[in-house]
C-alpha positions in Angstrom: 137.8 -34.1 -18.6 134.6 -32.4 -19.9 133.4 -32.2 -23.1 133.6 -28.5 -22.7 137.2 -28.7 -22.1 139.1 -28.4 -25.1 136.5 -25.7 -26.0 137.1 -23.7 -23.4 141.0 -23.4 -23.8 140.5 -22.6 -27.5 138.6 -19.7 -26.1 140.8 -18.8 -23.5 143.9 -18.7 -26.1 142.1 -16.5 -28.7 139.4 -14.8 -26.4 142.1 -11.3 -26.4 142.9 -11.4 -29.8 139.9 -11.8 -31.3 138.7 -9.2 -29.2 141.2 -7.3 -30.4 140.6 -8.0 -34.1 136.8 -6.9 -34.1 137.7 -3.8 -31.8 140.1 -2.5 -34.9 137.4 -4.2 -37.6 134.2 -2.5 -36.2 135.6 0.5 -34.7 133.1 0.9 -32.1 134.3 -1.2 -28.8 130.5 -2.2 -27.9 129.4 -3.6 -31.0 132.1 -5.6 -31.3 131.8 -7.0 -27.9 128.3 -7.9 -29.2 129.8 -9.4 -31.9 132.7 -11.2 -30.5 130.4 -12.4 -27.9 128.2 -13.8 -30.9 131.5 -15.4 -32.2 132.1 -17.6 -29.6 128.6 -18.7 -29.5 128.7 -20.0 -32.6 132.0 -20.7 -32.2 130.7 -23.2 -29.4 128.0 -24.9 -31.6 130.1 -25.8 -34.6 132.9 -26.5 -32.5 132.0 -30.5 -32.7 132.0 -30.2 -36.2 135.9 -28.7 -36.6 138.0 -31.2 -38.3 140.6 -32.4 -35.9 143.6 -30.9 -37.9 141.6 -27.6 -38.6 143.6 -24.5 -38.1 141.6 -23.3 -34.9 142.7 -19.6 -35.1 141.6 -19.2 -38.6 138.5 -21.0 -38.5 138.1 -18.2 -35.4 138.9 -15.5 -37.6 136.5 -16.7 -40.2 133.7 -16.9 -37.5 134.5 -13.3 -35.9 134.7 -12.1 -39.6 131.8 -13.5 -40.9 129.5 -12.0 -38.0 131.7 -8.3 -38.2 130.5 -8.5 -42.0 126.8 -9.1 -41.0 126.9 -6.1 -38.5 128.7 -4.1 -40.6 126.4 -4.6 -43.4 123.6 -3.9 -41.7 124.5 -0.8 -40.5 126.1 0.5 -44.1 129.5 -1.3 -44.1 130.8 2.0 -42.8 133.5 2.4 -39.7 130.8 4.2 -37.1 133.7 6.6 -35.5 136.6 7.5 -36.1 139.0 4.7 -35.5 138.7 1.2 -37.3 142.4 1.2 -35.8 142.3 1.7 -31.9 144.6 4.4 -30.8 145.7 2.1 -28.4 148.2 1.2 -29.9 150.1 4.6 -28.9 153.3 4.3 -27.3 153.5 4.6 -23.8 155.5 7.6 -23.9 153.8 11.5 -24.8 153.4 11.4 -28.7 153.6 14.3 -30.9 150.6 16.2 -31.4 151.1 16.0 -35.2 151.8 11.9 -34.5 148.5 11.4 -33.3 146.8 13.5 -36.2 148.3 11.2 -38.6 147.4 7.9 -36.4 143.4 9.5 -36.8 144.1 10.0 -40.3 145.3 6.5 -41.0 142.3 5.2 -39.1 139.7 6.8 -40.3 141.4 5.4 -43.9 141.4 2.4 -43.1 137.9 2.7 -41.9 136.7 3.5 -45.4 138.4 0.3 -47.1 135.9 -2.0 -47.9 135.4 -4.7 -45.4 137.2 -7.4 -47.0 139.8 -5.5 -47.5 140.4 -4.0 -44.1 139.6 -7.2 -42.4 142.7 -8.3 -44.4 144.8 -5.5 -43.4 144.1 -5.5 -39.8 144.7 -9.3 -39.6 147.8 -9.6 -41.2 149.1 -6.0 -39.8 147.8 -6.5 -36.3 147.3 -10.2 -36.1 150.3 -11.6 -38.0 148.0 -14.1 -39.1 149.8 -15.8 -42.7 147.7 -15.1 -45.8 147.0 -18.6 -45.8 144.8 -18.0 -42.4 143.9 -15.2 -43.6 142.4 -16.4 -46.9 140.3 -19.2 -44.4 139.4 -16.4 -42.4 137.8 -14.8 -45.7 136.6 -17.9 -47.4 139.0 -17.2 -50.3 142.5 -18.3 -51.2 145.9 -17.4 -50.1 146.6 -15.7 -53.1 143.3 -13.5 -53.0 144.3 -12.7 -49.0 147.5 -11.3 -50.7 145.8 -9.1 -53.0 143.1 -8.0 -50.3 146.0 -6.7 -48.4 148.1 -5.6 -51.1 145.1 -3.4 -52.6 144.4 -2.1 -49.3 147.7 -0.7 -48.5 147.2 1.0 -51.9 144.6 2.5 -51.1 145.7 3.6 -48.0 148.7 5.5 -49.4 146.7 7.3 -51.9 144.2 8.5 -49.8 146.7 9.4 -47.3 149.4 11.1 -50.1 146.7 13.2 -51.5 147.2 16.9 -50.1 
């Protein structure tokens, strides 16, 4: 078996999801290809280094965050279109006109949340990652993760009450 190995099936496991995860982060689908492909790269050089009874998935989701926070920072922290949420999540079947108003509204929301906060929303919302992973994911504790998500979806239903 090669060294590369056990690597590689960490990446094939997680490759979708954290795809997924910077997609709904960055809200533009290029940059974070850029950045999950950036993720994985350093993903692959520190991989030596991950403690044998490391949670793999969060130390993922701390990588992917960490770079999503460096792009996002350089370009203003701000969601570039309209959808930090992709609208892929739509049902299969015809949605409402006034359904798919609301899923803009709730994205560009959650596009506005600062980073932290709305990398905690969409992983525990989209990812069903615990708070635990979710607190290594943000170099914080479990108990901070909570509040991240808990002051997000505050946010989100004042902004989105508000007439």
């Amino acid at each position: 078996m090669s060294e590369r190995a056990p690597f590689d099936r960490l990446l094939q496991r997680h490759r979708a999801e954290i795809a997924a995860y910077l997609r709904r982060l960055m809200g533009d689908a290029t940059e974070a290809e850029d950045v999950a492909q950036d993720t994985w790269l350093r993903a692959h050089r520190a991989f030596g280094r991950l403690p044998p009874d490391a949670n793999a998935r969060a130390w993922l989701y701390r990588i992917a965050t960490n770079r999503a926070r460096t792009a996002l920072k350089k370009r203003g922290g701000a969601v570039r279109r309209t959808s930090a949420i992709e609208l892929d999540a739509l049902p299969a079947r015809r949605v409402d006109p006034t359904d798919a108003l609301m899923l803009q509204a709730v994205a560009r929301a959650v596009g506005r949340l600062p980073v932290k906060q709305r990398a905690a929303l969409v992983a525990r919302r989209f990812h069903d990652l615990s708070y635990e992973e979710i607190g290594v994911s943000l170099g914080c504790t479990a108990e901070s993760a909570r509040a991240n998500v808990y002051q997000a979806v505050r946010k989100l239903r004042d902004w989105l009450e508000q007439p």
